[in-house]
N, CA, C and O atoms as CSV, one atom per row, in Angstrom:
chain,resi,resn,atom,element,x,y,z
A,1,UNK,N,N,11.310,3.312,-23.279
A,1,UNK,CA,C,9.997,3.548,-22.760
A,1,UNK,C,C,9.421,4.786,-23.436
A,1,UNK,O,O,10.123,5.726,-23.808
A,2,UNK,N,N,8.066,4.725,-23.573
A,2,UNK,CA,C,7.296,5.740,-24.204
A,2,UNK,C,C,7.333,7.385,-23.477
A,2,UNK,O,O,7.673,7.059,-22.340
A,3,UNK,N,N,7.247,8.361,-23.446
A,3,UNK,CA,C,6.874,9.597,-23.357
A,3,UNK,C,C,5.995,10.242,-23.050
A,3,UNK,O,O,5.700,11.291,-23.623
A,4,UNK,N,N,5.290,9.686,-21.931
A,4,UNK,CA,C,3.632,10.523,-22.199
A,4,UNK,C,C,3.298,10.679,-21.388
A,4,UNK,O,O,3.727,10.144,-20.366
A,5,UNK,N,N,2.103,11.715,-21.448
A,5,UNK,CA,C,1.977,13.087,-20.625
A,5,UNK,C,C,0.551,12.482,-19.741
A,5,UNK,O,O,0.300,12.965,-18.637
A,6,UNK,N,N,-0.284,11.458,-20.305
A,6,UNK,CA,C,-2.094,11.173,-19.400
A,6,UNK,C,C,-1.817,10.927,-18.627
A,6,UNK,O,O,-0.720,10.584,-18.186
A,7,UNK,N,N,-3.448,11.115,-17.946
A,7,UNK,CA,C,-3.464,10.586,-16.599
A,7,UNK,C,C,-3.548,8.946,-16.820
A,7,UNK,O,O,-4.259,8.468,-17.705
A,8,UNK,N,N,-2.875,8.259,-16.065
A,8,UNK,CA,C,-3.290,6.682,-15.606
A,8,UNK,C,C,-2.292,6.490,-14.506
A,8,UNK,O,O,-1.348,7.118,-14.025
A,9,UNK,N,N,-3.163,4.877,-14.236
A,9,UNK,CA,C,-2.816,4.787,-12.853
A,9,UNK,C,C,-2.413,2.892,-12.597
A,9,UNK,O,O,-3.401,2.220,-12.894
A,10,UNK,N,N,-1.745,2.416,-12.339
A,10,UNK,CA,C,-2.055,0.964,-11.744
A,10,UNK,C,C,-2.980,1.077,-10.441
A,10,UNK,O,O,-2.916,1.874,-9.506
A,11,UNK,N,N,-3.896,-0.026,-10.697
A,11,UNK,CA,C,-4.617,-0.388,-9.065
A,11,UNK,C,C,-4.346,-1.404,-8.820
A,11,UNK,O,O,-4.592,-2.447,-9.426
A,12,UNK,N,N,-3.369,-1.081,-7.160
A,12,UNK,CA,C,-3.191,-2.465,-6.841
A,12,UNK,C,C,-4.193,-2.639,-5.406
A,12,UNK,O,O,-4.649,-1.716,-4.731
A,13,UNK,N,N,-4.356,-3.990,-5.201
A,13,UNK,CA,C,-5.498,-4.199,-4.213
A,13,UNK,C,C,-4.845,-3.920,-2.720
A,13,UNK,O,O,-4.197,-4.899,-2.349
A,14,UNK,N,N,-4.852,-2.874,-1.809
A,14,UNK,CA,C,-4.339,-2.948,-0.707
A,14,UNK,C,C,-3.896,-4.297,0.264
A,14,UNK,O,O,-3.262,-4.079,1.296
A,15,UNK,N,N,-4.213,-5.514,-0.069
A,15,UNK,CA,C,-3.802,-6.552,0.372
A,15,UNK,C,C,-2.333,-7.070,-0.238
A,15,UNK,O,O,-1.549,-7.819,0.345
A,16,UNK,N,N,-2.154,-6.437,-1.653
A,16,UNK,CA,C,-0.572,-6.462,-2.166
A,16,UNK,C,C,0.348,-5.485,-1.101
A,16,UNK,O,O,1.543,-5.535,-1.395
A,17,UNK,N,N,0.092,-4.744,-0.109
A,17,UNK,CA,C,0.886,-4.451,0.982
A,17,UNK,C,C,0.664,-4.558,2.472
A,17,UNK,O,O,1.134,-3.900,3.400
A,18,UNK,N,N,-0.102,-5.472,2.449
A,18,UNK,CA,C,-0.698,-5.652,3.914
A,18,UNK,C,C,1.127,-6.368,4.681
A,18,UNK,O,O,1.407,-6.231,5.872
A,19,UNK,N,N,2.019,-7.024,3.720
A,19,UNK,CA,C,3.149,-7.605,4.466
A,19,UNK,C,C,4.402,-6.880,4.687
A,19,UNK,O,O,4.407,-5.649,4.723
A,20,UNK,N,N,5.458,-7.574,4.835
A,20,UNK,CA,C,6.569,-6.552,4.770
A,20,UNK,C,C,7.077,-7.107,4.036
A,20,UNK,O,O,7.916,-7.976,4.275
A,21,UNK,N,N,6.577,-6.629,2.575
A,21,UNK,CA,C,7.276,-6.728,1.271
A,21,UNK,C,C,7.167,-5.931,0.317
A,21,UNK,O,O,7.211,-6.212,-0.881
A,22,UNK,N,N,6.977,-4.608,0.944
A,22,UNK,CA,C,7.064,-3.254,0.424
A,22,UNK,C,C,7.997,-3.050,-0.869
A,22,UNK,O,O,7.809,-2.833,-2.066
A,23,UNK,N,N,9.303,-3.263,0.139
A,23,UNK,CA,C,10.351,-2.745,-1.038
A,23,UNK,C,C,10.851,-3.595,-1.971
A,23,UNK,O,O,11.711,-3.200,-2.758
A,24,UNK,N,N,10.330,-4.990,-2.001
A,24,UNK,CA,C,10.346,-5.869,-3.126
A,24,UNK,C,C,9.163,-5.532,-4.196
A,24,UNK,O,O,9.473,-5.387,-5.378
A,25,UNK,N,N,8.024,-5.428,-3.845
A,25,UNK,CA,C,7.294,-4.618,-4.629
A,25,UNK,C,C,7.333,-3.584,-5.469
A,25,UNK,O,O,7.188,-3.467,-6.686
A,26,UNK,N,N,7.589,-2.751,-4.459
A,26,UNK,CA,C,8.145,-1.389,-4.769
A,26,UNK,C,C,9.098,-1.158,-5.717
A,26,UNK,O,O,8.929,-0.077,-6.282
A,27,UNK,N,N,9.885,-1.681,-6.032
A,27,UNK,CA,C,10.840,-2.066,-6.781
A,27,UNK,C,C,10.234,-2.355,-8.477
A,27,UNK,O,O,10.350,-1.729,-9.530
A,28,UNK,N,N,9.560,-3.622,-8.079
A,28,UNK,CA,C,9.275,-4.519,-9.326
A,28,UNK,C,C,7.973,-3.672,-10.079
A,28,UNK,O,O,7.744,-3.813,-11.280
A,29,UNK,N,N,7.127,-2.741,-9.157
A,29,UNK,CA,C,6.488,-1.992,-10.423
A,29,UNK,C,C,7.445,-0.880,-10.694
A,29,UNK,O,O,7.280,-0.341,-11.789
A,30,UNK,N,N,8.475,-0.379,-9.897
A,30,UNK,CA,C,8.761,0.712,-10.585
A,30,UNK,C,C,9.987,0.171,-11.520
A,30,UNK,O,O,10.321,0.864,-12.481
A,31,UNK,N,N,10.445,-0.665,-11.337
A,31,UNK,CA,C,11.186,-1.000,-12.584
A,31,UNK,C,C,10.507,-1.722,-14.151
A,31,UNK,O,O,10.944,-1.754,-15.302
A,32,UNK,N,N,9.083,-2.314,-13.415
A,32,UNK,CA,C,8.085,-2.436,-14.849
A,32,UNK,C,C,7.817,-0.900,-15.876
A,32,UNK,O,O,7.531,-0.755,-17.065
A,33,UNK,N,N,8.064,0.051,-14.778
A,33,UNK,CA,C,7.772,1.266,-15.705
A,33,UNK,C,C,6.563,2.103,-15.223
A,33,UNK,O,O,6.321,3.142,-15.837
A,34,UNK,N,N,5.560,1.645,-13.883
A,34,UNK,CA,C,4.855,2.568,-13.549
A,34,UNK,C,C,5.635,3.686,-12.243
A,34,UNK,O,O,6.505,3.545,-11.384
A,35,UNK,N,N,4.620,4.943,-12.775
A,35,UNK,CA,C,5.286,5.796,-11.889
A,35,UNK,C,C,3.729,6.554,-10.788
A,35,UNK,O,O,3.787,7.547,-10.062
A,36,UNK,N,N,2.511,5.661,-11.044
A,36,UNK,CA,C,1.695,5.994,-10.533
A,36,UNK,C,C,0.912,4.633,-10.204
A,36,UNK,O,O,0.710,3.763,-11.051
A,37,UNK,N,N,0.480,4.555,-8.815
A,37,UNK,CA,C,0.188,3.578,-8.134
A,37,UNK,C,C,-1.376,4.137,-7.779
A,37,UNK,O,O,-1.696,5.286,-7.474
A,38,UNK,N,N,-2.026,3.237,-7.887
A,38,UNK,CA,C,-3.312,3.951,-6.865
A,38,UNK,C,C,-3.704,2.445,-6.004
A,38,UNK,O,O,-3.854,1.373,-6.590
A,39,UNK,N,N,-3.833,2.636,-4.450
A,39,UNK,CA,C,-3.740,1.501,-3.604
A,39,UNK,C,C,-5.542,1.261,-3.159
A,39,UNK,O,O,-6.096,1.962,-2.312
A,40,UNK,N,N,-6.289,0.066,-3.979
A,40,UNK,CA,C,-7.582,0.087,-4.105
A,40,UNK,C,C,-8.370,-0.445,-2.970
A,40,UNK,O,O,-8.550,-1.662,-2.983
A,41,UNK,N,N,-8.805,0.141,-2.128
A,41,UNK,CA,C,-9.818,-0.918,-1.245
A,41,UNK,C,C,-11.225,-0.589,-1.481
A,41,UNK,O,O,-11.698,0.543,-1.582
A,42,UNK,N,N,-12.063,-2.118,-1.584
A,42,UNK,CA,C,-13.067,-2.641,-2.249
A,42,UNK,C,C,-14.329,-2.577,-0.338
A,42,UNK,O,O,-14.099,-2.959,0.809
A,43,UNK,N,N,-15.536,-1.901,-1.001
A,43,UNK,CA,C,-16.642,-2.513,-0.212
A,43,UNK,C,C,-17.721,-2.640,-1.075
A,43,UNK,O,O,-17.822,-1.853,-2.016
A,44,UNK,N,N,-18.957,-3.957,-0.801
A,44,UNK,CA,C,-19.749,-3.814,-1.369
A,44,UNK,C,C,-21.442,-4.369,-0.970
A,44,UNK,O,O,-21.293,-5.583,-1.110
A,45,UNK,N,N,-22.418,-4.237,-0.703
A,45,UNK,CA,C,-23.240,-4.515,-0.009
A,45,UNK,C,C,-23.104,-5.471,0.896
A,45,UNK,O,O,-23.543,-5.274,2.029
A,46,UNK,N,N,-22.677,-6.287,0.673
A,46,UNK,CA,C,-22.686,-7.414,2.117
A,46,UNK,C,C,-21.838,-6.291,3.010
A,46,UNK,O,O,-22.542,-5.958,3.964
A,47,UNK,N,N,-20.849,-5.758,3.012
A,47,UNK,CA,C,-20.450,-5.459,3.818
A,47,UNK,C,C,-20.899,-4.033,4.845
A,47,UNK,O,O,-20.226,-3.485,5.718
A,48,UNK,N,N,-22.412,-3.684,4.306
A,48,UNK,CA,C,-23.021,-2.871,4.718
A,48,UNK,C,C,-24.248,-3.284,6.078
A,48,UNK,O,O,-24.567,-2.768,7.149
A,49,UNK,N,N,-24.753,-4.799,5.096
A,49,UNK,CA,C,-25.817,-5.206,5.578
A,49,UNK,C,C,-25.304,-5.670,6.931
A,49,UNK,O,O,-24.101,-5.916,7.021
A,50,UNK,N,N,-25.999,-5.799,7.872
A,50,UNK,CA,C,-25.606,-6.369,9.097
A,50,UNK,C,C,-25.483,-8.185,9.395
A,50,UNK,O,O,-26.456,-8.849,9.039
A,51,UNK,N,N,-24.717,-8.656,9.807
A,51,UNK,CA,C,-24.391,-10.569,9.562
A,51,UNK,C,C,-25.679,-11.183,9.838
A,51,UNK,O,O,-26.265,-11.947,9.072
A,52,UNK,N,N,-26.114,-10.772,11.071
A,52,UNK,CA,C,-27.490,-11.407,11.829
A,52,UNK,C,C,-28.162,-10.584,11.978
A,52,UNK,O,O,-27.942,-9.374,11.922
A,53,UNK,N,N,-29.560,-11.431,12.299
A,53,UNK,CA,C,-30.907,-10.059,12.678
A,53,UNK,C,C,-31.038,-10.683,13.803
A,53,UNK,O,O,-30.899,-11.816,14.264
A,54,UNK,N,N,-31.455,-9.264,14.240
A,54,UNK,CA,C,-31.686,-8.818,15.897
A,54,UNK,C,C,-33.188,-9.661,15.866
A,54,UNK,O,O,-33.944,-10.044,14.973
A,55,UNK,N,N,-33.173,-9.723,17.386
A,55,UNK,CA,C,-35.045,-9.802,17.762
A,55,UNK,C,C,-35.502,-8.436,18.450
A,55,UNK,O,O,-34.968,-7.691,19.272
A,56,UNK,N,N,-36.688,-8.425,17.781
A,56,UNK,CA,C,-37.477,-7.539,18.020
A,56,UNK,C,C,-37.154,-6.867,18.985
A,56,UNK,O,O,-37.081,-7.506,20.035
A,57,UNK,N,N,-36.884,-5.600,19.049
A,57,UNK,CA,C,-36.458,-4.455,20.172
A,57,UNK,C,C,-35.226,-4.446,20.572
A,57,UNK,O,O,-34.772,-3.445,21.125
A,58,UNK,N,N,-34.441,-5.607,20.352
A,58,UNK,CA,C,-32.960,-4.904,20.130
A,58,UNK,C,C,-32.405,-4.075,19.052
A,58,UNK,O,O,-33.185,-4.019,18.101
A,59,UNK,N,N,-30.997,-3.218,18.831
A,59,UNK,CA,C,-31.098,-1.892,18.699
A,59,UNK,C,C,-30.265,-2.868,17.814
A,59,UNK,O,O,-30.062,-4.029,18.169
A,60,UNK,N,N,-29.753,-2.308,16.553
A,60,UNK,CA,C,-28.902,-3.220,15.875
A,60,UNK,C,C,-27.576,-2.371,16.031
A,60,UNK,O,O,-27.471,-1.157,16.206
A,61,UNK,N,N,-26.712,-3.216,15.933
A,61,UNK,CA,C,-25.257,-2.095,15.835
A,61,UNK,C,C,-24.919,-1.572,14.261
A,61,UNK,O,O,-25.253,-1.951,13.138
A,62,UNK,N,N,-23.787,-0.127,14.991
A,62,UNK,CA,C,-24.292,0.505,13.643
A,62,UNK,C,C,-23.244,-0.280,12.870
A,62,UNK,O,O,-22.650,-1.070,13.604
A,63,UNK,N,N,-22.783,-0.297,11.412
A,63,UNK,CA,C,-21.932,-1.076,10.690
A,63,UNK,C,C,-21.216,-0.186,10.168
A,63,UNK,O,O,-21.770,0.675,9.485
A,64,UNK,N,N,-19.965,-0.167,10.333
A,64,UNK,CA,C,-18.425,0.758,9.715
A,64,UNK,C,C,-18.464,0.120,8.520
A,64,UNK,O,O,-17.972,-1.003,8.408
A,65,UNK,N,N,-19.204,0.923,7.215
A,65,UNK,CA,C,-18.893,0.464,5.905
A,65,UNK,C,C,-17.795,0.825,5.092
A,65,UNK,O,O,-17.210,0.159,4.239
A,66,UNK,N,N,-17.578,2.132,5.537
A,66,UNK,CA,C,-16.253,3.135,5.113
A,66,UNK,C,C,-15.212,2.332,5.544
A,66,UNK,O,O,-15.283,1.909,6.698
A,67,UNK,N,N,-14.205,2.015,4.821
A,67,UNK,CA,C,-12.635,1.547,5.936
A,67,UNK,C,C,-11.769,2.982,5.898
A,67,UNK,O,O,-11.695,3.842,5.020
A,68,UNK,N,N,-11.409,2.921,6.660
A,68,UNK,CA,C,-10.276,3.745,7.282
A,68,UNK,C,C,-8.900,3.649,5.872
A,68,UNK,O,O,-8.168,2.671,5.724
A,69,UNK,N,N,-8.866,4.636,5.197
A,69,UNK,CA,C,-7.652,5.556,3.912
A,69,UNK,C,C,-6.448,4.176,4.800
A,69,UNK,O,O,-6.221,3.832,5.960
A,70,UNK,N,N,-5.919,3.734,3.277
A,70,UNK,CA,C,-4.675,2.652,3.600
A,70,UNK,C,C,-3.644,3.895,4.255
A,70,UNK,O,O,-3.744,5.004,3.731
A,71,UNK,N,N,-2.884,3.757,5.131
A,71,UNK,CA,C,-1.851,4.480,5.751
A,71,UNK,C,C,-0.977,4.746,4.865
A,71,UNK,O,O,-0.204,3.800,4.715
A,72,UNK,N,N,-0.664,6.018,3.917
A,72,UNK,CA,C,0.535,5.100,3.034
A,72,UNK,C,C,2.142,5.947,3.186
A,72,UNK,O,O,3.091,6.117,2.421
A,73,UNK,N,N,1.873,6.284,4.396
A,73,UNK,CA,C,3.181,6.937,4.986
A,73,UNK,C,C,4.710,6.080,4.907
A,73,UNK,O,O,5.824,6.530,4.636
A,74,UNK,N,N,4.324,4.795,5.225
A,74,UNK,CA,C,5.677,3.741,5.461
A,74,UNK,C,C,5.724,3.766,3.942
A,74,UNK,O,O,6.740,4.434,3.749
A,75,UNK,N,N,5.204,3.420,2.653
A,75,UNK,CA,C,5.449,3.250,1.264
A,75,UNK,C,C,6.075,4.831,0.824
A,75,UNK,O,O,6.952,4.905,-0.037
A,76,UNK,N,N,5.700,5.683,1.291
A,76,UNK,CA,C,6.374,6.949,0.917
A,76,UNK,C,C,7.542,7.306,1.210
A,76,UNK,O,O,8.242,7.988,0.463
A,77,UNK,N,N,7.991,6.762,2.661
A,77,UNK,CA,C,9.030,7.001,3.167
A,77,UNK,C,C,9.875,5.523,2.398
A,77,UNK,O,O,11.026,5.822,2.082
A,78,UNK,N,N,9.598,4.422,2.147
A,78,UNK,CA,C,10.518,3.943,0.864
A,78,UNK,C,C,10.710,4.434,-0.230
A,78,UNK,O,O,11.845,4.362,-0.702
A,79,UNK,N,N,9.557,5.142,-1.034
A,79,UNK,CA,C,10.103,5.879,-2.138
A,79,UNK,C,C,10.535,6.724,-1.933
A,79,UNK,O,O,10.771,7.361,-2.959
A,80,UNK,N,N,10.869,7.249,-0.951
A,80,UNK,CA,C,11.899,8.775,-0.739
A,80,UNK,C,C,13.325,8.155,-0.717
A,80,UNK,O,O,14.278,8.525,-1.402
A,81,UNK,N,N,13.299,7.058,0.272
A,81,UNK,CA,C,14.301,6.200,0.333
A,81,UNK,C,C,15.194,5.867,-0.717
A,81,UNK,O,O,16.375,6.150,-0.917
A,82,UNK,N,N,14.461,5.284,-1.265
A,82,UNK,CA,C,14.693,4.551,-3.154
A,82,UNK,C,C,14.911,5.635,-4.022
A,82,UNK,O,O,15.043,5.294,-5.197
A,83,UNK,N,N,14.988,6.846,-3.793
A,83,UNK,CA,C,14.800,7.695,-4.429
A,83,UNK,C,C,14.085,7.377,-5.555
A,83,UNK,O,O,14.855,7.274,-6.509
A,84,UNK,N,N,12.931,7.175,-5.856
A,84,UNK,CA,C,12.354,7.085,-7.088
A,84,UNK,C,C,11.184,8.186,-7.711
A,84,UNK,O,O,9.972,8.219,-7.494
A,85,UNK,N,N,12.028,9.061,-8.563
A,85,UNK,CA,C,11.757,10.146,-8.535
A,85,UNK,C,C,10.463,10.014,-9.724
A,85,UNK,O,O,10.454,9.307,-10.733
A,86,UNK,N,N,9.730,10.659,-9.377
A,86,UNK,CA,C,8.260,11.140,-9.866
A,86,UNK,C,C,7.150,9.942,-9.263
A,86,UNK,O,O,6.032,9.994,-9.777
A,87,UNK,N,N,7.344,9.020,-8.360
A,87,UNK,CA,C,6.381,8.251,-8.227
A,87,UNK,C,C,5.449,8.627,-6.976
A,87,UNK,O,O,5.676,8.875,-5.792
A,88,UNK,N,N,4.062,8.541,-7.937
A,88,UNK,CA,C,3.219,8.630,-7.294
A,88,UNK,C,C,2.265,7.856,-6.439
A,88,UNK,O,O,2.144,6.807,-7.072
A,89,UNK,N,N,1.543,7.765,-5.408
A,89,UNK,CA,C,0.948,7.078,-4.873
A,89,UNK,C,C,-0.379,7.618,-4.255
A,89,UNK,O,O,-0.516,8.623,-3.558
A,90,UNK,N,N,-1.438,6.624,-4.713
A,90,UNK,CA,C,-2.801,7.219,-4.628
A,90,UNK,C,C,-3.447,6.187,-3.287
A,90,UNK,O,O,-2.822,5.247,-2.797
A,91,UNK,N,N,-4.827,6.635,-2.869
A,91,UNK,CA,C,-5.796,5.706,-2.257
A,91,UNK,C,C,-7.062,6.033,-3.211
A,91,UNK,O,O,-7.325,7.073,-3.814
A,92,UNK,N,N,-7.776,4.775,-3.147
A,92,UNK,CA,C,-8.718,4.602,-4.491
A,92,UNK,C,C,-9.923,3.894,-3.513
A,92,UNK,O,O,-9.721,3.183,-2.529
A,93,UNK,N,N,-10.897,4.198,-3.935
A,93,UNK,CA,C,-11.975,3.332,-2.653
A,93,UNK,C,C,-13.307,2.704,-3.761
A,93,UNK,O,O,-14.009,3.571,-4.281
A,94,UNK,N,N,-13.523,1.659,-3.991
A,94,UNK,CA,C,-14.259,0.825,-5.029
A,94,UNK,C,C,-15.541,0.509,-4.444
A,94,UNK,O,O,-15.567,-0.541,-3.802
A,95,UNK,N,N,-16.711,1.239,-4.524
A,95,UNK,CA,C,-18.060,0.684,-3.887
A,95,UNK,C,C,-19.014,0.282,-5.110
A,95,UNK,O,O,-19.457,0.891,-6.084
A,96,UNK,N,N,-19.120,-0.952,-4.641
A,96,UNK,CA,C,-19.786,-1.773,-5.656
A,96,UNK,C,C,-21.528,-1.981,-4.641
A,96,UNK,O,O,-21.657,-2.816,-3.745
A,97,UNK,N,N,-22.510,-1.140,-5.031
A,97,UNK,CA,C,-24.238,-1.384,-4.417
A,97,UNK,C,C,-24.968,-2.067,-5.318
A,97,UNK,O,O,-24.241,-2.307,-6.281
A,98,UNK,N,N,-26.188,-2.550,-5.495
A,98,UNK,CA,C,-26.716,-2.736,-5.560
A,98,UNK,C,C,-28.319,-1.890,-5.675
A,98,UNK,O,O,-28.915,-1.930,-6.752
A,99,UNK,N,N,-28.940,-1.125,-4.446
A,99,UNK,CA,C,-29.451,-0.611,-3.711
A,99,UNK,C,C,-29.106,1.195,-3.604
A,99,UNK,O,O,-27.892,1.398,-3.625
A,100,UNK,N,N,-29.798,2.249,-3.517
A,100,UNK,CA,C,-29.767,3.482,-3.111
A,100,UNK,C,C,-30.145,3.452,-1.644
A,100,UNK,O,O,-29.617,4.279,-0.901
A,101,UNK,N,N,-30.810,2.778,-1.270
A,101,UNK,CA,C,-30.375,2.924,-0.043
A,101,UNK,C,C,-28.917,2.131,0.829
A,101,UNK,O,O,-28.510,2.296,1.979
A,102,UNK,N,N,-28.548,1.491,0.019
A,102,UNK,CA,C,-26.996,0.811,0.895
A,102,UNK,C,C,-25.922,2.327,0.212
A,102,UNK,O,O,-25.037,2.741,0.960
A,103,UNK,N,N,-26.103,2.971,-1.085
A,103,UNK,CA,C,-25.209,4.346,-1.426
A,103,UNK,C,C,-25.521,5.313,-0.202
A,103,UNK,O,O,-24.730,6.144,0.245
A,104,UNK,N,N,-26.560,5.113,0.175
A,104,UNK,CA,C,-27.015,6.482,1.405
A,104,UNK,C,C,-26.293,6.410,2.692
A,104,UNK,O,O,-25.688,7.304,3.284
A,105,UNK,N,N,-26.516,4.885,3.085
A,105,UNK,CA,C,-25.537,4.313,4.159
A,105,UNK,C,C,-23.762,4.271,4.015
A,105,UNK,O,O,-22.924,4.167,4.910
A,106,UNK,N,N,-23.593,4.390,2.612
A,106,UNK,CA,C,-21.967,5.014,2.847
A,106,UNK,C,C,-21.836,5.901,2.648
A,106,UNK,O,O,-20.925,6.377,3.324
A,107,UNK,N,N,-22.459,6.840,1.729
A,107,UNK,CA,C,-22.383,8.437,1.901
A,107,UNK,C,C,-22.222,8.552,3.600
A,107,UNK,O,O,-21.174,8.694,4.231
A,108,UNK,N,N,-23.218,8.473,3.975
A,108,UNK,CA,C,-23.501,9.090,5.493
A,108,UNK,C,C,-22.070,8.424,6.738
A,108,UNK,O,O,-21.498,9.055,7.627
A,109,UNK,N,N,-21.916,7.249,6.391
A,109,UNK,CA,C,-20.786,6.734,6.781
A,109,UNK,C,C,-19.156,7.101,6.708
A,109,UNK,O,O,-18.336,6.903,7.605
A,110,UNK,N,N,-18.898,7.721,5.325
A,110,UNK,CA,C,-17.759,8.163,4.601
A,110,UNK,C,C,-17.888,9.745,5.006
A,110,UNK,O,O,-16.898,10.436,4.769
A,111,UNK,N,N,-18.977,10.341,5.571
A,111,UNK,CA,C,-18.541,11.738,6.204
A,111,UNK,C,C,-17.372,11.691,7.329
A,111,UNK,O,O,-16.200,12.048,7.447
A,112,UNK,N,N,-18.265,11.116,7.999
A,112,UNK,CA,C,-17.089,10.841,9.527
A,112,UNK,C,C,-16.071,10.104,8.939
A,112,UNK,O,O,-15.382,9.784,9.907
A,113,UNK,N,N,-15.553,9.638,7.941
A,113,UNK,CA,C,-14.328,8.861,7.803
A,113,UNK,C,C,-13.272,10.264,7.553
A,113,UNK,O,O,-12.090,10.346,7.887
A,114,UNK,N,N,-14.368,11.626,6.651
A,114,UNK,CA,C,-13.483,12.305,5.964
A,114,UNK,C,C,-12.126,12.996,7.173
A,114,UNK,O,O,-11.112,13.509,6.700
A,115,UNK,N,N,-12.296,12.914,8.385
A,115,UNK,CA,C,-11.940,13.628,9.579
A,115,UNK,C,C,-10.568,13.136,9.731
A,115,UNK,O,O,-9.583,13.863,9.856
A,116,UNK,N,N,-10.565,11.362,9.705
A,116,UNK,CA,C,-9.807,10.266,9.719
A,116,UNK,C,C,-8.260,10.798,8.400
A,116,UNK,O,O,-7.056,11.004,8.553
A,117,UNK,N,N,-9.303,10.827,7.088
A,117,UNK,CA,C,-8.327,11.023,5.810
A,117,UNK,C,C,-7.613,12.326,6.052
A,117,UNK,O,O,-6.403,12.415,5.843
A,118,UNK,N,N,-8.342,13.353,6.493
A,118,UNK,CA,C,-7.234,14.657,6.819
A,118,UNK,C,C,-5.940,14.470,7.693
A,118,UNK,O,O,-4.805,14.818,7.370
A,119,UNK,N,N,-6.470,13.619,9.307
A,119,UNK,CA,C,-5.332,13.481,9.314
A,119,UNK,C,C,-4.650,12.107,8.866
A,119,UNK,O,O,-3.654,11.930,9.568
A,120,UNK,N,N,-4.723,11.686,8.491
A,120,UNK,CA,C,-3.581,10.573,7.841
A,120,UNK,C,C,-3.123,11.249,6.484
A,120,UNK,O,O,-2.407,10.369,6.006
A,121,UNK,N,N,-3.123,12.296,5.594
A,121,UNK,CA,C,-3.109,12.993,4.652
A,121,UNK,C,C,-1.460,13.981,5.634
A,121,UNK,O,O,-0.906,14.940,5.097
């Protein structure tokens, strides 16, 4: 294997650990040779806009566009496990708009998430 010092990263889609097949995973990239993971979850305007419209004078509910930082405590505590020394593990968050005003609605949304990421951090 090569020698080298950059930054890079694999992104895998947080649904590659939604099961309990962590440490089969876990395994098979770090024996492919990565030692840096970044775990990607995707939002992108639909998931801002609201499903249905209200009638007139109802209040619309507000919409959680931000998701909640993948937990990645249980994957850490396997690589401590596994001893697999230098591997890293990231959370990566992919917003795909359209619109400046749907960017305004997750800015403003992703404040209050930041509260969430400290503590799960």
């Amino acid at each position: 294997m090569l020698n080298s010092r950059p930054f890079y990263d694999l992104c895998i889609q947080d649904s590659y650990f939604n099961k309990d097949n962590f440490q089969k995973n876990l395994k098979a990239l770090y024996n492919y040779g990565y030692k840096t993971i970044a775990i990607n979850q995707s939002i992108d305007d639909s998931d801002v806009e609201p499903k249905k419209k209200k009638k007139k004078g109802e209040p619309r509910e507000p919409q959680d566009a931000v998701p909640v930082p993948f937990d990645l405590t249980k994957i850490e505590e396997l690589v401590n496990k596994l001893e697999f020394g230098g591997f890293t593990i990231l959370n990566r968050l992919t917003v795909s708009f359209a619109s400046l005003d749907t960017l305004y609605k997750i800015v403003q949304n992703g404040s209050e998430k930041k509260k969430v990421f400290r503590r799960l951090r």
